[in-house]
C-alpha positions in Angstrom: 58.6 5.1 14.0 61.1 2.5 14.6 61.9 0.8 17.6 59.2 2.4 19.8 56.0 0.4 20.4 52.5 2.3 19.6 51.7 2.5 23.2 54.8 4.2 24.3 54.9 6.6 21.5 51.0 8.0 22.2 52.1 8.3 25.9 55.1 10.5 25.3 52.8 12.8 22.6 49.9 13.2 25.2 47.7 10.8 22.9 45.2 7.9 23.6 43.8 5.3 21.4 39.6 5.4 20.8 39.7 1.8 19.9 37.1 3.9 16.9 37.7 2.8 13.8 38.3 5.8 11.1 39.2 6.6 8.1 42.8 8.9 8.0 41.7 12.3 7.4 38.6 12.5 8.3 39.4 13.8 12.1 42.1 15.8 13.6 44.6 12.2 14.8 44.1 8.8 13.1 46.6 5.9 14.2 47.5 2.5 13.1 50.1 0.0 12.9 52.0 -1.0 10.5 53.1 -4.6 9.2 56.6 -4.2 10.3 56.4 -3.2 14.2 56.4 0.6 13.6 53.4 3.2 14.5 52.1 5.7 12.0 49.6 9.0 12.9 48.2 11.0 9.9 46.9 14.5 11.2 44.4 16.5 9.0 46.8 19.4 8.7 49.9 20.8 7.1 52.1 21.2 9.6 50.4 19.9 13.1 51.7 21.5 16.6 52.9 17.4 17.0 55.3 17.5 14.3 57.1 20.4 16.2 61.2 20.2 15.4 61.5 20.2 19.0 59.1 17.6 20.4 60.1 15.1 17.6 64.1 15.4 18.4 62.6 14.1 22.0 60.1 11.7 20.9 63.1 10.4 18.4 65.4 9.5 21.7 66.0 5.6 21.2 63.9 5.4 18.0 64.0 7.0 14.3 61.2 9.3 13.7 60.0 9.7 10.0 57.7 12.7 9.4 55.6 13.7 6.0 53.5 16.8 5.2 51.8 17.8 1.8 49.4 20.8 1.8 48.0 20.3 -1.9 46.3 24.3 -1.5 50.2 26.1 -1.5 51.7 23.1 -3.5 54.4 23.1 -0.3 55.5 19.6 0.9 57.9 17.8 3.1 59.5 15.3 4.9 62.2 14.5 7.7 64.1 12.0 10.0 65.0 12.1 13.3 67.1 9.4 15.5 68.5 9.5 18.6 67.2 12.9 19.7 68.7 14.8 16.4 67.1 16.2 12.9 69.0 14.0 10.3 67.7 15.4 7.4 65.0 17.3 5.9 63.7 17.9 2.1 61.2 20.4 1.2 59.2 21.9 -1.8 57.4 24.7 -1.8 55.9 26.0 -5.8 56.2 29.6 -5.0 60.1 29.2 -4.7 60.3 27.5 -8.4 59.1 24.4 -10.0 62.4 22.6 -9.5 62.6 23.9 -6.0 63.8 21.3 -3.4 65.6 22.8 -0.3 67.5 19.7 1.1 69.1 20.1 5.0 71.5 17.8 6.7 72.3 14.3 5.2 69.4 13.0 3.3 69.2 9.4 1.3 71.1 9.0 -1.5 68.1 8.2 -3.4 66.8 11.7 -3.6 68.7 12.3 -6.2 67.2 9.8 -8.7 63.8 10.9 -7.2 64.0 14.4 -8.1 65.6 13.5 -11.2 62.2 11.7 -12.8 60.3 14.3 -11.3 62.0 17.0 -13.3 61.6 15.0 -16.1 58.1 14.1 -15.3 57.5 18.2 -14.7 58.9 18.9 -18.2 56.9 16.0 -20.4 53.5 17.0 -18.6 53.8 20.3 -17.3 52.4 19.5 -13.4 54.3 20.2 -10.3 55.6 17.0 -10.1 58.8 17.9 -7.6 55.7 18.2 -5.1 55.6 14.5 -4.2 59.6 14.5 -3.8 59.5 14.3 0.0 56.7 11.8 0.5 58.5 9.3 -2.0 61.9 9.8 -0.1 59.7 9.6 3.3 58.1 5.7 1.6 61.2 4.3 0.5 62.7 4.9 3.7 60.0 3.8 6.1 57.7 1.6 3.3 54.4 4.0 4.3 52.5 6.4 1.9 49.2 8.1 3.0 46.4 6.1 1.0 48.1 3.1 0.8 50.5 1.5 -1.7 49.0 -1.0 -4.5 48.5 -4.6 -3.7 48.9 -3.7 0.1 45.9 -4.3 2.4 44.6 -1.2 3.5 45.3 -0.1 7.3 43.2 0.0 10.2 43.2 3.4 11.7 41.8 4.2 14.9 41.1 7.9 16.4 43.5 9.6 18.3 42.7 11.9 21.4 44.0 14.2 24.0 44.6 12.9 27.6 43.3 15.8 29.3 39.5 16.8 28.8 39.7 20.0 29.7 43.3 20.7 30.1 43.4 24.4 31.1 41.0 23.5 34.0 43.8 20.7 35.5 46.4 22.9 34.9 44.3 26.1 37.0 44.1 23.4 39.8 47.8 23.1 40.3 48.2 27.2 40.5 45.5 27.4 43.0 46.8 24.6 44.7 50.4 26.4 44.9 49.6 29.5 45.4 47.6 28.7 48.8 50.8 27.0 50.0 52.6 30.3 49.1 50.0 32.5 50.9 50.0 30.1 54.1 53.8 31.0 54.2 53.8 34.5 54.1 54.0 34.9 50.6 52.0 38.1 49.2 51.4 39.3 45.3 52.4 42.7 45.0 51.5 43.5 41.3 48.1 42.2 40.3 49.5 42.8 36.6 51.6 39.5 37.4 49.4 37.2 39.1 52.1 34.2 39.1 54.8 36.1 41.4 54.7 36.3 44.8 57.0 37.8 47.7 57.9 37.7 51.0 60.1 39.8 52.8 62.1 39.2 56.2 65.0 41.0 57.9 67.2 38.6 56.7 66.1 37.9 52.4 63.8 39.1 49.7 62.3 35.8 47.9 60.2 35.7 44.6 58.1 32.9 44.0 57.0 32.7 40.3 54.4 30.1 39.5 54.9 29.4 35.8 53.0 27.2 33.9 51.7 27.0 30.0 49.7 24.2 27.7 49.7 22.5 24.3 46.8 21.8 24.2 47.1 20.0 20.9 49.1 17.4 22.3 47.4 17.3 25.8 50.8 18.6 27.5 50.5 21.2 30.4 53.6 22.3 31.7 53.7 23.4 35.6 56.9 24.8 37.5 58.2 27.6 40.2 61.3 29.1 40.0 62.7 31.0 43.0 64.9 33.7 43.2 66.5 34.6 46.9 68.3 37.5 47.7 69.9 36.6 51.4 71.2 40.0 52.5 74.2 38.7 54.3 75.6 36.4 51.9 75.2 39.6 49.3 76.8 41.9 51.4 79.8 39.7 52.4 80.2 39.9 48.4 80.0 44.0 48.2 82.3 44.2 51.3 85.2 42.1 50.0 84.8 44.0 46.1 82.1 46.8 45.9 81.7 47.2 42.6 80.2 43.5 42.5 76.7 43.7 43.0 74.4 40.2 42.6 70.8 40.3 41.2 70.1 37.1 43.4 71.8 34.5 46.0 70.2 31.5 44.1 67.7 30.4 41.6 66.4 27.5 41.6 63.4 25.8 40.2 61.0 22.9 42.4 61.3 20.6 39.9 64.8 20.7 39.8 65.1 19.8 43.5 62.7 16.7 43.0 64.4 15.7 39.9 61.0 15.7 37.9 59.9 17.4 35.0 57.6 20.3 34.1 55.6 18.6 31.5 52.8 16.7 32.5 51.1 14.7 30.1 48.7 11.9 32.0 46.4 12.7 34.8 48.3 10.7 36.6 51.3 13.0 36.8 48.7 15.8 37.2 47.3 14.1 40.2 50.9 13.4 41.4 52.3 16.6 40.9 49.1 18.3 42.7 49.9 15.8 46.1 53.7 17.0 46.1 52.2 20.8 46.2 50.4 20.1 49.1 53.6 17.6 50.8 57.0 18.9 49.5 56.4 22.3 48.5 55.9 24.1 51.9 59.2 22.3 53.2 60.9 23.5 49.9 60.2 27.2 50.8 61.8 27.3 54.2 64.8 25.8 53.1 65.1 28.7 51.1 66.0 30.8 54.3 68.3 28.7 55.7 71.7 29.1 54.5 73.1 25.8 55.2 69.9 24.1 53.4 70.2 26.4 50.6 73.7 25.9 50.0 72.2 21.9 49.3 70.2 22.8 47.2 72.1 25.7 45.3 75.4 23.2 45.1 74.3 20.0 45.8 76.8 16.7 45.6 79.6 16.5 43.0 78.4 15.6 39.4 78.6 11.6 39.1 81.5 10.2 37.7 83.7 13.6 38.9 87.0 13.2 40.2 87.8 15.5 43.3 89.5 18.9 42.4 88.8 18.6 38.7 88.4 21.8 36.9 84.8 21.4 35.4 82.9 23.6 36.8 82.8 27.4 36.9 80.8 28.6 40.3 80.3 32.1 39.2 78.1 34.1 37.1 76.3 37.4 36.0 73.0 36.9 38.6 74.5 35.1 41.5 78.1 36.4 41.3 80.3 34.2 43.9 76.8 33.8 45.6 77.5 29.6 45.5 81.0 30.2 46.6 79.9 32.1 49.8 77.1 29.6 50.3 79.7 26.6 50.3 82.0 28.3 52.9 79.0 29.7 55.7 77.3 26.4 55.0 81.0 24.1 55.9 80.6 22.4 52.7 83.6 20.4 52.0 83.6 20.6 48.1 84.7 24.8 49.0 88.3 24.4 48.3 87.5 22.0 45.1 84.6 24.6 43.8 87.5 27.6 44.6 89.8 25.7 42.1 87.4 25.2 39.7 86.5 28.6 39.1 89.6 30.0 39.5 90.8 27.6 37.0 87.7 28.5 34.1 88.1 32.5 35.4 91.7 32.4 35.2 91.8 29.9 31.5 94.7 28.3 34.0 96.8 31.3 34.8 95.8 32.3 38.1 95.5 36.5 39.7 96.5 36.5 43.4 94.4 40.0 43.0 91.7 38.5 41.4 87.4 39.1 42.3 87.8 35.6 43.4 90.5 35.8 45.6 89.4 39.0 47.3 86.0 37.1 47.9 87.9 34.3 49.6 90.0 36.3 51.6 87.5 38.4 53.0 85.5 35.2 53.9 88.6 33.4 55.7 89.2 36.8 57.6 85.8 37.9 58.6 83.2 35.4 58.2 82.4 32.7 60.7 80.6 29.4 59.3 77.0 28.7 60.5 75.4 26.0 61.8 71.6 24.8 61.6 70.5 26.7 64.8 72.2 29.9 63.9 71.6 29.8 59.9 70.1 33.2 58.9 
């Protein structure tokens, strides 16, 4: 892995260093470093939950990512690069699919051709599955390692590889006790005990679901923690039915916590775990009541201008299937400025530039301008 020091990479996989010395193979994660700056891990499996497309397109973000696999059982092998957040190229083998099968995606090295090449010839002078060890050659010319060394090379020192989390489920059931007694000291209830992450609360004013999600790798040592909130504020939904009755919204908003704290779900250290438990019991509580005001909700549903957006330009459309013109009718009770700008965007996507006086959108705005007052904080529903 170029250009991404050991330490960094084992923090964004979940991974610490033992400091105990192993032999590659011989336990589940075995790292080491290599002569030229780049860090290797050799797993004791196929196709290990780390080598994930996914994860390594992120772990691959500044850096190229070079990834090998041989199961010797299936006769199946392969190898691939990543850089810069993208899947470059992959080459794989598997027996069952033909002795000359290689399956080749994306834009791999020129020098798989002559690779394949001898082992073709190789397959037909001794009669062994020779195309098998394609992809780990391509994967050793391009990054200079091959599992079990290379001759005249001095042999690497590998070191185990664990998870950061001991007991991983056991941090992550923490946080969801920890937000669900915020919940309940707010009013929230559960109301199907076949769902035990959603909670409700109902006033005379909204309908609010809480859900509490949260799921672990525990492979990896990543647990991923996060609520998502869908509001229902009767009068900003019935301000939409009145002006065209045949639109009916699912929700006002919906919005997730760690969106509004501009974090992320996935927690990998107990660090984060420790720091995402203290903003439970500091920011979330705050978090919920903004969700019945309308003028804090309009914040937090619209928020400032994207950076680097001029005023009045067209990139944004503020309307879709769940919320309807939900943002729209947030912007104008709440006085935001951006109302007029957000009307012109939409119209403009809706429209594809040729705007309907008689439009949804219109008769949303002209029903607001007519019979809708703007609130203020002390008389926000």
């Amino acid at each position: 892995m170029a250009a991404k020091a050991g330490a960094e990479v084992l923090a964004e996989l979940g991974l610490v260093d033992s400091a105990q010395p192993v032999q590659p193979g011989t336990v589940p994660m075995a790292g080491a470093h290599l002569a030229n700056g780049t860090y290797v891990i050799v797993f004791d499996e196929f196709f290990h939950s780390v080598i994930d497309p996914m994860l390594m397109k992120v772990l691959s973000l500044n850096c190229i990512v070079i990834g090998c696999a041989e199961d010797e059982n299936t006769n199946a092998s392969m190898a691939f690069l990543c850089r810069d957040g993208a899947m470059v190229w992959r080459v794989s083998h598997v027996l069952a699919e033909g002795g000359d099968h290689l399956h080749i995606e994306g834009v791999a090295p020129k020098v798989v051709k002559p690779l394949l090449q001898s082992a073709l010839q190789a397959r037909s002078q001794h009669g062994h599955d020779a195309v098998f060890g394609v992809p780990a050659a391509l994967a050793e010319e391009v990054c200079g390692f091959r599992h079990g060394g290379r001759p005249g090379e001095p042999a690497l020192s590998f070191t185990r590889l664990d998870r950061k989390f001991a007991d991983i489920d056991a941090s992550l059931g923490e946080l969801v006790r920890a937000g669900a007694e915020v919940l309940q000291a707010a009013g929230y209830v559960q109301e199907d005990a076949s769902r035990p992450g959603l909670f409700t609360k109902t006033t005379e004013h909204d309908r609010i679901k809480v859900y509490l999600r949260h799921s672990t790798t525990p492979a990896i040592g990543v647990m991923y923690f996060d609520v998502c909130a869908e509001v229902c504020n009767r009068y900003v939904d019935g301000l939409m039915h009145q002006a065209v009755p045949q639109l009916h919204a699912t929700q006002t908003a919906v919005l997730r916590w760690s969106g509004t704290l501009d974090g992320d779900s996935a927690l990998t250290t107990p660090a984060e775990v420790a720091a995402c438990r203290s903003q439970i019991q500091s920011a979330f509580s705050p978090w919920l009541a903004r969700l019945h005001d309308l003028v804090a909700l309009d914040a937090l549903v619209n928020g400032p201008p994207a950076p680097g957006s001029a005023v009045g330009e067209a990139r944004e459309c503020h309307f879709d299937g769940d919320t309807g013109y939900s943002r729209l009718i947030l912007a104008y009770l709440a006085s935001n400025p951006r109302f007029e700008d957000m009307v012109a965007q939409t119209e403009h996507v809706l429209s594809r530039g040729k705007p309907d006086p008689k439009s949804d959108l219109n008769k949303v705005c002209k029903h607001l301008r007519a019979y809708a007052k703007p609130v203020s904080r002390a008389t926000a529903r």
